[in-house]
N, C-alpha and C positions, 0 to 999 in steps of 0.2 A: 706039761712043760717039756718040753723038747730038750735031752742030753747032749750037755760036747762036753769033749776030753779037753777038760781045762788045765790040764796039772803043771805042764811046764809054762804054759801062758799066764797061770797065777802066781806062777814063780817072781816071775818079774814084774808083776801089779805089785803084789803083795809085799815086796821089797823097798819100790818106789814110797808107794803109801804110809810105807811105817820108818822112812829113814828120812822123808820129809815132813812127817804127822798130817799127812792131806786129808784124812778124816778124822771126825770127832762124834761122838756120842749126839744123837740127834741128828745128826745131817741129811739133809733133801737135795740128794744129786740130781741135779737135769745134767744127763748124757748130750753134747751136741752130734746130734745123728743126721750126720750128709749121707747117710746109705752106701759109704764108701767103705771098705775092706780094715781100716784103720776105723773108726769110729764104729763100729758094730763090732769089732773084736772087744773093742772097752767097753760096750753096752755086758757082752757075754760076762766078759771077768768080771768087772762089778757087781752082776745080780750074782755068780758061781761063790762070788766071797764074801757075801752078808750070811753064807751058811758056817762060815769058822772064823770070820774076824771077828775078836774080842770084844768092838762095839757096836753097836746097832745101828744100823743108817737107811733110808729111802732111795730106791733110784725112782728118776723116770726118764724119758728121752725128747727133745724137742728137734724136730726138721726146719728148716727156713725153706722153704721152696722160691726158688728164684722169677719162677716162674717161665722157665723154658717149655713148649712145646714140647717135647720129649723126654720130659722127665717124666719117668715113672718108681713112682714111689711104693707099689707094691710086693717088692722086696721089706721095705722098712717096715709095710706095716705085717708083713709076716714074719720077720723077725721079731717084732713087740708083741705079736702075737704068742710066740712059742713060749716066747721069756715071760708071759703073763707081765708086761711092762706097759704103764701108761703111756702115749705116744701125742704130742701135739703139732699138728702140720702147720705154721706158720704160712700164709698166699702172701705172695710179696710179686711188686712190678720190677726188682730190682735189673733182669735181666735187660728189658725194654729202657729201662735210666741209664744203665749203665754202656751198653751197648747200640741202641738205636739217638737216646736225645741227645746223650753226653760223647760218646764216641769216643771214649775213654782210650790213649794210646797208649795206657798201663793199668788196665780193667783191675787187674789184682787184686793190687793195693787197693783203690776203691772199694773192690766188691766183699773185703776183709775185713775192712773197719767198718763199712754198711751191716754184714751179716753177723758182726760181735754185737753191735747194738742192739738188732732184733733179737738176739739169743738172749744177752742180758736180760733184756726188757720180759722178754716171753718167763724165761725163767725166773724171775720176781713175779709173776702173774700167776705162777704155776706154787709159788709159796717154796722155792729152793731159797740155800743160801749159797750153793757150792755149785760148778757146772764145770764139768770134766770134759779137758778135748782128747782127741786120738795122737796126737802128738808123740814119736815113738824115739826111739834110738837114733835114727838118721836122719830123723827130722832136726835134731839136735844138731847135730853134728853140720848140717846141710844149712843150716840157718849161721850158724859159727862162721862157715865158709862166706856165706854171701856176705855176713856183716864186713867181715875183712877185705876181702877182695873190693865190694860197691864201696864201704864209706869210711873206710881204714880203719874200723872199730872192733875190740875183742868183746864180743858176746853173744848171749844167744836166748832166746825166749827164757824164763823164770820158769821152775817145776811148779812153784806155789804162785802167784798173786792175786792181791786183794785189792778191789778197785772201790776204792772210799767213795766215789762219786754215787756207784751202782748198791753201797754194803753187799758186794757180794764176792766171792773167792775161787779163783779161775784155779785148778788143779788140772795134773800132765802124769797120771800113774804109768803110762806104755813108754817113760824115757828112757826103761833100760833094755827095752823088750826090742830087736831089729824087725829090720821091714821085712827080712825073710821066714823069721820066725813066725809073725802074722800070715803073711801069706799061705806058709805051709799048715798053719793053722785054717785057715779059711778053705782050701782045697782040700782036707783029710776030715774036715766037717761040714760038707756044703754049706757052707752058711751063706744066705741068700745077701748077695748083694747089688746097688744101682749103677749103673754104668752114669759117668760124666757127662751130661749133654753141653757142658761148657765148650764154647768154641777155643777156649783159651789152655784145654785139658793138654797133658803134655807139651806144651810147647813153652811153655816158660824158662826165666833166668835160671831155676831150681832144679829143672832136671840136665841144664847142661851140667849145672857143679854138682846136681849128683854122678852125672857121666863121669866127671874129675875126678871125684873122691873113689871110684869103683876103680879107676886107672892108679890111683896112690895104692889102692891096698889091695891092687894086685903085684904091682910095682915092691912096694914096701909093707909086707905082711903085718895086720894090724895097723895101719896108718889110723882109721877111725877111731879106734878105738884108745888109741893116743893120744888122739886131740879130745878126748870126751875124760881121761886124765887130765890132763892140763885144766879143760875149765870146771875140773871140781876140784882141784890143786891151788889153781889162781881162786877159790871162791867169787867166779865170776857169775854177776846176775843170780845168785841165793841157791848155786851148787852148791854142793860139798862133798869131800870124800866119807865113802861109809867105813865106819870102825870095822866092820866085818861084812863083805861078801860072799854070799855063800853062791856054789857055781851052779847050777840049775841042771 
């Protein structure tokens, strides 16, 4: 099994996890592994902290392949490889429905609530009850922003939810960990990752308010991390603020 310096990256799993209670004694994590730099950082931390978390838990990893021509997924499987991690590739036409029949002139949101479905689904088939996404600090924060601005709403995806239809329970451990911190993680341990064949990759409403949000808190030092105050202050959507954080 292949080594990374997880120390300061378990910081802020390990934080998350246990100030939401996202795992339990028994649990079978399916990781949803898009082969992205965010979703492989949380395959690492997870299996790095079944060696010191108090209770015992399973991972495995599950991919949806969209089924673009140019996706190559062998990043993924050599990362499940190293990590000695089960790995299920999901074949899906999603790409071809979404983009060729339907012509989708906001693919996104489609192709979002399309690939939660086959996750859930795969991950009941795989015998999980819990499936963790990459979901990180800016993601938070970046999700806050669109709700407000597109539909006048304060909030922003749940760390925890449990979807009674599926029995099953969506967890978010990298909400305190930034998208810098990943990334400098991912370059000072090559960790093998997939490049986006989506034709829709950067260009979305998300990275312009992430352009926003990098102009506020350059502007106003800590702006992010103000607003990520606020919605665990307002206990908005099943935040909270932690009794004690410790700085990493």
């Amino acid at each position: 099994m292949k080594n990374f310096d997880t120390r300061r990256l378990l910081s802020f799993v390990r934080r998350a996890c246990e100030h939401y209670q996202m795992i339990a004694p028994g649990d079978k994590i399916a990781v949803g592994l898009s082969g992205g730099k965010d979703s492989a950082v949380l395959l690492i931390a997870l299996c790095a902290m079944r060696r010191f978390y108090p209770v015992s838990y399973e991972v495995c990893a599950i991919t949806v392949d969209m089924g673009f021509d140019r996706a190559d997924f062998s990043p993924v499987r050599q990362l499940c490889e190293d990590l000695e991690v089960e790995l299920r590739i999901i074949p899906t036409d999603l790409a071809r429905i979404i983009f060729e029949e339907r012509k989708e002139s906001n693919p996104c949101a489609l192709c979002a609530k399309m690939r939660r479905g086959i996750l859930h689904d795969a991950a009941k088939a795989a015998g999980c009850n819990k499936i963790a996404l990459g979901h990180h600090f800016d993601d938070v924060v970046e999700t806050f922003m669109l709700n407000l601005i597109h539909e006048g709403r304060l909030g922003s995806f749940s760390p925890v939810t449990y979807l009674s239809r599926k029995d099953i329970t969506m967890i978010r451990p990298l909400i305190y960990a930034k998208e810098k911190d990943i990334k400098y993680f991912v370059r000072h341990n090559n960790v093998p990752v997939t490049v986006s064949p989506c034709p829709e990759d950067k260009h979305t409403e998300r990275e312009e308010v992430k352009e926003l949000i990098a102009m506020l808190d350059a502007r106003y030092d800590g702006f992010s991390h103000r607003v990520m105050h606020a919605i665990e202050t307002a206990h908005l959507d099943g935040y909270s603020p932690a009794q004690k954080k410790e700085t990493p």
